[in-house]
C-alpha positions as a printed Julia matrix, in Angstrom:
78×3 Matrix{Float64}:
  90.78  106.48  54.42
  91.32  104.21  57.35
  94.34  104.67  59.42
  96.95  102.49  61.07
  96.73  102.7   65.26
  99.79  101.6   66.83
  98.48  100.52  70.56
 101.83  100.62  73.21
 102.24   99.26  76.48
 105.12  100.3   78.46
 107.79   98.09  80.52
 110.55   99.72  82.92
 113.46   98.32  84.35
 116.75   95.85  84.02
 113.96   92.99  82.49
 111.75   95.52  80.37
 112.7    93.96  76.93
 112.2    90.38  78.29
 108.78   91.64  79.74
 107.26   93.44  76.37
 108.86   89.91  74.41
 106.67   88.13  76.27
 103.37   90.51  76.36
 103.84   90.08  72.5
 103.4    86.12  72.87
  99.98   87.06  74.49
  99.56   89.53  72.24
  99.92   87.32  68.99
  97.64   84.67  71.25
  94.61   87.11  71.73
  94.46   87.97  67.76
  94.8    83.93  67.03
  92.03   83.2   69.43
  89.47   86.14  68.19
  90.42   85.64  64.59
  91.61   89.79  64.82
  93.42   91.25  61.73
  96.41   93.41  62.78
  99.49   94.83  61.06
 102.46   93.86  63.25
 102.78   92.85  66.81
 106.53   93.48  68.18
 108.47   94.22  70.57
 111.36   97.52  71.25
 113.92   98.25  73.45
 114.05  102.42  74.05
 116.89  102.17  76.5
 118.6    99.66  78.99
 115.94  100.03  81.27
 112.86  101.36  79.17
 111.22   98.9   76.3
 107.88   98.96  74.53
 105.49   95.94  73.16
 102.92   97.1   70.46
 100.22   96.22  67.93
  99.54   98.31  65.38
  95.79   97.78  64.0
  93.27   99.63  61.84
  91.56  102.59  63.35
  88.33  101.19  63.06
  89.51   97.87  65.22
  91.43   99.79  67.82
  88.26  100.11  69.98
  87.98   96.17  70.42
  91.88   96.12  71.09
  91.72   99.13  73.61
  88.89   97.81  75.52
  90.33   94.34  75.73
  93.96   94.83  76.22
  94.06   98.01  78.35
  97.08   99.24  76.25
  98.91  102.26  78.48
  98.79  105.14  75.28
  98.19  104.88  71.46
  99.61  107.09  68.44
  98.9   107.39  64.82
 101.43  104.28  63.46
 103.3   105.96  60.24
């Protein structure tokens, strides 16, 4: 069984949710240049000063993705 890896990076302050929008343009860009499958690229906004961009890939991809994109933590996706 191969499971889903939901890569995060983390964004702080009044501009966080315009910040991880925008990482998600590069992230969308990075999988359309290396032909990468992924689940979902988005972004989230935690609070009014705290917001999150993430990928959410197959386990056995999320070395390429980690090395590459220097993500700031990783879970298990549900």
């Amino acid at each position: 069984m191969n499971r889903k890896i939901k890569l995060i990076w983390d964004f702080r302050g009044p501009e966080s949710l315009k910040i991880a929008e925008h990482h998600c343009v590069h992230l969308k860009e990075f999988t359309a240049i290396d032909k990468l499958d992924f689940y979902e690229i988005n972004s989230q906004e935690i609070s009014e000063f705290y917001s999150i961009a993430f990928i959410v890939v197959n386990e056995i991809d999320m070395i390429t993705f980690r090395d590459a994109l220097k993500p700031h933590r990783g879970e298990v996706a549900k």
